[in-house]
N, C-alpha and C positions, 0 to 999 in steps of 0.2 A: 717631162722630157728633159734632158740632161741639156740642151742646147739653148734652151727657152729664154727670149727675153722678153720682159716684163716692163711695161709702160705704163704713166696714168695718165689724163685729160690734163693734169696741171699746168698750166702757163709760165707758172713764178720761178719756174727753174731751180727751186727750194731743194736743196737733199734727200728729201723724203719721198720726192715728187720724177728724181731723175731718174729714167730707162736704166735697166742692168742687164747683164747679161750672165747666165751662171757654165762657167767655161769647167769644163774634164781634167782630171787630175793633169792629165799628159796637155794638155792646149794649155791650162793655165805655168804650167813648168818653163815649156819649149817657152812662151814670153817671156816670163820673169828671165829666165835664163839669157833672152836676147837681152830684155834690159838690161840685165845687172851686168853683161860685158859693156854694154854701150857707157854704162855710167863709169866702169872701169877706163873705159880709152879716154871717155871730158874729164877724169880726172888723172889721168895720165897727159892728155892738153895743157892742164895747169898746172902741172907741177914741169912740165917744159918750157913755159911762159915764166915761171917760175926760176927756174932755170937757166934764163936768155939762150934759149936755146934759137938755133938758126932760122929764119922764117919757113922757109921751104920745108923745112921739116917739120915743122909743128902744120904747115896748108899740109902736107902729103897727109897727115892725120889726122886733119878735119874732117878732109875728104873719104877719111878710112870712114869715123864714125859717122858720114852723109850716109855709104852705101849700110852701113851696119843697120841704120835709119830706115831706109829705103825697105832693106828684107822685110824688120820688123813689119813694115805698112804691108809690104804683097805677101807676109804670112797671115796676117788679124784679117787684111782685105780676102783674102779666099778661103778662111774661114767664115767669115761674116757673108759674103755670099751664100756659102754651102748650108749655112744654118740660120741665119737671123731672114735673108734678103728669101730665100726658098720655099721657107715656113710664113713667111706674113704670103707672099702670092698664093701658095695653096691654101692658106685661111679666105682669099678673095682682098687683102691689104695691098691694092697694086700700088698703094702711096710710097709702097715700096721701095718702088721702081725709082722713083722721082729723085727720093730720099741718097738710093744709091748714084743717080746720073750728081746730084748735086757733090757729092761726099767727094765723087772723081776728080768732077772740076777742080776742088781744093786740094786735089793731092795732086794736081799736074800744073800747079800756077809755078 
């Protein structure tokens, strides 16, 4: 299956050993593509700091690339619902569940 992600029992958090996930020509694009604006506007940041450019203006575009941040997460999070969190329940993996209430937590500190 083209969505499938793949885990092993390892503990040691070794490379070889971490969960992947193999994303679709167009999911993996649509990210990259959110990334590489976002790395665009922090380096657009620093070439404003760079700059001495005014405070307020270089915070109004922090805050641009927070929310540019923000998408990223509620596009990969409902992706990862639709395919990762969906597929481990109908396997009977409700650790699922847990895995996802935990992930939340962390995106709403």
């Amino acid at each position: 299956m083209e969505n499938e992600a793949t885990s092993t029992a390892c503990s040691k958090g070794c490379a070889e050993c971490e969960r992947h996930k193999h994303r679709s020509k167009e999911e993996y694009r649509s990210l990259t593509n959110r990334l590489n604006r976002i790395e665009g506007q922090i380096r657009g940041i620093r070439q404003m700091v760079d700059d001495e450019r005014y405070c307020v203006d270089i915070l109004t575009q922090v805050s641009a690339v927070q929310s540019a941040l923000n998408a990223f997460n509620r596009e990969l999070l409902t992706r990862h619902i639709k395919s990762c969190v969906t597929e481990d329940i109908k396997s009977g993996n409700d650790a699922a569940v847990d895995e996802l209430c935990a992930t939340l937590q962390k995106l709403m500190k």
